[in-house]
Backbone as CSV, one residue per row, in Angstrom:
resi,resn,N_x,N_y,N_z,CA_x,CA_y,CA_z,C_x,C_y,C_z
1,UNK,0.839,-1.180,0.000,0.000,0.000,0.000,0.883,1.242,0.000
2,UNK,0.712,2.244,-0.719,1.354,3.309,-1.001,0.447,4.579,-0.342
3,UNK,1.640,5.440,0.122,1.080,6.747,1.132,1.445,7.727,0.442
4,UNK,0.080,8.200,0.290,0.266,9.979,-0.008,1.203,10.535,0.551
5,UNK,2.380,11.349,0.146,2.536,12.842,0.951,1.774,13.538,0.954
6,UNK,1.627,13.845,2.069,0.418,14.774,2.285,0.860,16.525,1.378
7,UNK,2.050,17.143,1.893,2.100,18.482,1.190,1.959,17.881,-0.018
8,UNK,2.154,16.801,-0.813,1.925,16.498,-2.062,1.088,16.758,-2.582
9,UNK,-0.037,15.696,-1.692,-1.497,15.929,-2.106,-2.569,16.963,-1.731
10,UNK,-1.745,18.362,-1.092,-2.075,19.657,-0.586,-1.643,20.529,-2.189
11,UNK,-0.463,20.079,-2.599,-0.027,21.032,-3.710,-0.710,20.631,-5.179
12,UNK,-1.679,19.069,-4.986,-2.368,18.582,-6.173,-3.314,19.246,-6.275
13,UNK,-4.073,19.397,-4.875,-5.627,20.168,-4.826,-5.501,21.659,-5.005
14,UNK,-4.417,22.480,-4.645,-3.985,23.446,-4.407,-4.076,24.131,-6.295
15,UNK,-3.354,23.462,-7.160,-2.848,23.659,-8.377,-4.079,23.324,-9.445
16,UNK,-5.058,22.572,-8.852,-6.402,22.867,-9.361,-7.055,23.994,-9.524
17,UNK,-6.868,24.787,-8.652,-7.339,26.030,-8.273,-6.621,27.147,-9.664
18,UNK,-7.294,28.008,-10.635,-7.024,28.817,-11.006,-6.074,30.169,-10.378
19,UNK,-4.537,30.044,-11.315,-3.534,31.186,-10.556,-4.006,32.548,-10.542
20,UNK,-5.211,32.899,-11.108,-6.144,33.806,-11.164,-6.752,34.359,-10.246
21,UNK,-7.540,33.202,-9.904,-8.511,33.495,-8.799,-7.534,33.558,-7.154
22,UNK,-6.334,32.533,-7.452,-5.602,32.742,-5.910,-5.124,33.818,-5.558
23,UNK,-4.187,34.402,-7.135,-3.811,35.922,-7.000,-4.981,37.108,-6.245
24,UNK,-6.183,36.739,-7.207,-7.115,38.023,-6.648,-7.240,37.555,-4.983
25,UNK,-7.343,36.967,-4.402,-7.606,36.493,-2.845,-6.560,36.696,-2.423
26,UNK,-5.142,36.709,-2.609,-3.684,36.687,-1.579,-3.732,38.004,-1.786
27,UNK,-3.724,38.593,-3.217,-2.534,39.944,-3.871,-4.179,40.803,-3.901
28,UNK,-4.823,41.036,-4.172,-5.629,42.305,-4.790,-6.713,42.485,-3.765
29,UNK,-6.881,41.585,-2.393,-8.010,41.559,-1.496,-7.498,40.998,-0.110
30,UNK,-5.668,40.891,-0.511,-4.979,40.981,0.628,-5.595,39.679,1.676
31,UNK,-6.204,38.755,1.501,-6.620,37.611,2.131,-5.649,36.851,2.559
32,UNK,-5.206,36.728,3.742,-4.021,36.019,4.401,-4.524,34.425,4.318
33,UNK,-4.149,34.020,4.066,-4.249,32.419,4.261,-2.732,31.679,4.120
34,UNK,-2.892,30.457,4.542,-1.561,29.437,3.999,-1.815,28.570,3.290
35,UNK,-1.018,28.216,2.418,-1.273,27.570,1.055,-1.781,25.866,1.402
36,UNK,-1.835,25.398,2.974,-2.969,24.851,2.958,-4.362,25.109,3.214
37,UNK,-4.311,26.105,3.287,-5.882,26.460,2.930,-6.585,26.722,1.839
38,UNK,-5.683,27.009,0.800,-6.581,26.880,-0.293,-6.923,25.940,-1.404
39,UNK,-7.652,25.120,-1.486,-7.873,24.245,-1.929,-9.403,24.165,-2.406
40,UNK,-9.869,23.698,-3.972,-11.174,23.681,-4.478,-11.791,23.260,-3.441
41,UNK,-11.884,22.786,-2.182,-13.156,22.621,-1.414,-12.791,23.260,-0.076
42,UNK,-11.839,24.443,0.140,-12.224,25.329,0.680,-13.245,26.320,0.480
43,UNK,-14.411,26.268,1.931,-15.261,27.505,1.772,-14.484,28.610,2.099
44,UNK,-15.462,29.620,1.460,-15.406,31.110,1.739,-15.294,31.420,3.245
45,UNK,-16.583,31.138,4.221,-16.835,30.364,5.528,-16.146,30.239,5.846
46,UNK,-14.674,28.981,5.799,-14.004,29.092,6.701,-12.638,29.478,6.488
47,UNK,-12.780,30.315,5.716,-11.705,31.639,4.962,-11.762,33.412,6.004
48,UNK,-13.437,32.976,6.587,-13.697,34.273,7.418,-14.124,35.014,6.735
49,UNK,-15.027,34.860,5.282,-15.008,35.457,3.804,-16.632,35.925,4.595
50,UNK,-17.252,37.146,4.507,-19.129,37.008,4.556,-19.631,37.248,3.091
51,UNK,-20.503,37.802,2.814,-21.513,37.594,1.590,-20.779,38.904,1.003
52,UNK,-20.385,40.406,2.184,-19.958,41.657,1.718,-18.816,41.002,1.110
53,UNK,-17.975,40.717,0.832,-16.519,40.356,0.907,-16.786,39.398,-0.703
54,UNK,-17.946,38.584,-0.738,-17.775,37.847,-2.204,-18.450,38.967,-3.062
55,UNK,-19.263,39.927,-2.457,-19.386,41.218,-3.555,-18.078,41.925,-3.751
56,UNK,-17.187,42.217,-3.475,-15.811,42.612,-3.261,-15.275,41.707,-4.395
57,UNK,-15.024,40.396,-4.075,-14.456,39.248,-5.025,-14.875,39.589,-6.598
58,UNK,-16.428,39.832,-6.874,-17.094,39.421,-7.946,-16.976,41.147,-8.588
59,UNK,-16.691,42.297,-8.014,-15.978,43.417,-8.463,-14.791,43.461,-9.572
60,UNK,-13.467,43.036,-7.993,-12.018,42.522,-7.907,-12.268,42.049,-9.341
61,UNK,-12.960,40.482,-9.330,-12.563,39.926,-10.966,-13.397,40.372,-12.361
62,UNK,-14.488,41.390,-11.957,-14.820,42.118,-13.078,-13.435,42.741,-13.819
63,UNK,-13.038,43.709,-12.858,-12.041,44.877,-12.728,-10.454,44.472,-13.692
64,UNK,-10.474,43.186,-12.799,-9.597,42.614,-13.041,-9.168,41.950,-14.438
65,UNK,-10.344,41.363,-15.015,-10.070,40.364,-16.251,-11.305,41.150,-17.207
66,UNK,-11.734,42.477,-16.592,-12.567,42.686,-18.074,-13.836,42.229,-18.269
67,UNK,-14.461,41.651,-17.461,-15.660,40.856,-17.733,-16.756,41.477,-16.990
68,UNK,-17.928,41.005,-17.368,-19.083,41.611,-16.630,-19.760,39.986,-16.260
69,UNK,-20.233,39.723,-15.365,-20.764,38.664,-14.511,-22.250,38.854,-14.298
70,UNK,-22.691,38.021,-15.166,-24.567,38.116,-15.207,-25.097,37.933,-13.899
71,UNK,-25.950,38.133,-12.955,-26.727,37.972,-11.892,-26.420,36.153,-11.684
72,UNK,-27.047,35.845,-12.943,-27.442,34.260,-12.516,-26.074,33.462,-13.317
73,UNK,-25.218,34.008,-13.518,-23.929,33.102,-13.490,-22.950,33.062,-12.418
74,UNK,-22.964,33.890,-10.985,-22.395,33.697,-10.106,-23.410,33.497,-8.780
75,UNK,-23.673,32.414,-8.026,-24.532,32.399,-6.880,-23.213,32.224,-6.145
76,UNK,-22.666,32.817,-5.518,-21.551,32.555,-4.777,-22.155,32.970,-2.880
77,UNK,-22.023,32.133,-2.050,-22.293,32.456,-0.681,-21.565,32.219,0.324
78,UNK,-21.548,32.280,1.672,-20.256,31.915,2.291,-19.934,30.531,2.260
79,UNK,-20.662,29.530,1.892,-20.975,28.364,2.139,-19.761,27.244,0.786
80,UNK,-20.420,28.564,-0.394,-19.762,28.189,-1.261,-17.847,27.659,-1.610
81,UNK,-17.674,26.958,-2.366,-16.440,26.664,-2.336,-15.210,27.183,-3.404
82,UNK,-13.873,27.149,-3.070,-13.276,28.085,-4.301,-13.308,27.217,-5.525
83,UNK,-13.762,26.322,-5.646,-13.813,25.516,-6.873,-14.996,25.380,-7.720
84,UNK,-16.410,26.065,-6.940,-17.356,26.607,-7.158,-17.243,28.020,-8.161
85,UNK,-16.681,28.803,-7.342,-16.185,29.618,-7.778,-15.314,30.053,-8.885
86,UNK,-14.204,28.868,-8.715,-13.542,28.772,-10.316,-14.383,28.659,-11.462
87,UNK,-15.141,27.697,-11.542,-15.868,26.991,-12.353,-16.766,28.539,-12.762
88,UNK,-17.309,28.949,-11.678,-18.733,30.112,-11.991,-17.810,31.618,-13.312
89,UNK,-16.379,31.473,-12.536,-15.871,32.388,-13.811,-15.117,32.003,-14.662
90,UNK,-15.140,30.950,-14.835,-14.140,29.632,-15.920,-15.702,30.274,-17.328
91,UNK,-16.676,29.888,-16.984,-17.882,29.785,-18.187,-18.371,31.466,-18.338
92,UNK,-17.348,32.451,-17.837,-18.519,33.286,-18.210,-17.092,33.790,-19.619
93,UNK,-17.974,34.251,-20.321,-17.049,34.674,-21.507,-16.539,36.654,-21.186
């Protein structure tokens, strides 16, 4: 039977995550975390993120990449996850 490294399998889930979306959360909204915390099934929730703060986010990556974000292509809540999130601005054109 073969064992994960764990930072291994921290830097697999980690690198899923769009260098996009991590930048806007470390660098442009100043969100302290450690790079085990971010991972596609980290919530917002337990980031310390509230609902004000993903209006902030969904600004940030207007601002950021140019895009405008329809009402009903981002339901993002604290609950929600950053891989949720990837995905919600992966499809918007």
């Amino acid at each position: 039977m073969t064992q994960i490294d764990e930072p291994s399998a921290r830097s697999a889930q980690q690198s899923e995550l769009p260098a996009e979306l991590v930048a806007l959360l470390t660098d442009r909204l100043d969100v302290e975390v450690g790079s085990d915390q971010l991972s596609p099934s980290t919530t917002f929730e337990s980031l310390g993120l509230d609902s004000l703060w993903l209006m902030e986010l969904v600004v940030a990556a207007e601002e950021e990449f140019g895009i405008v974000l329809p009402e009903d292509a981002l339901d993002l809540r604290p609950a929600s996850t950053l891989g949720e999130a990837a995905a919600a601005f992966e499809h918007v054109s």
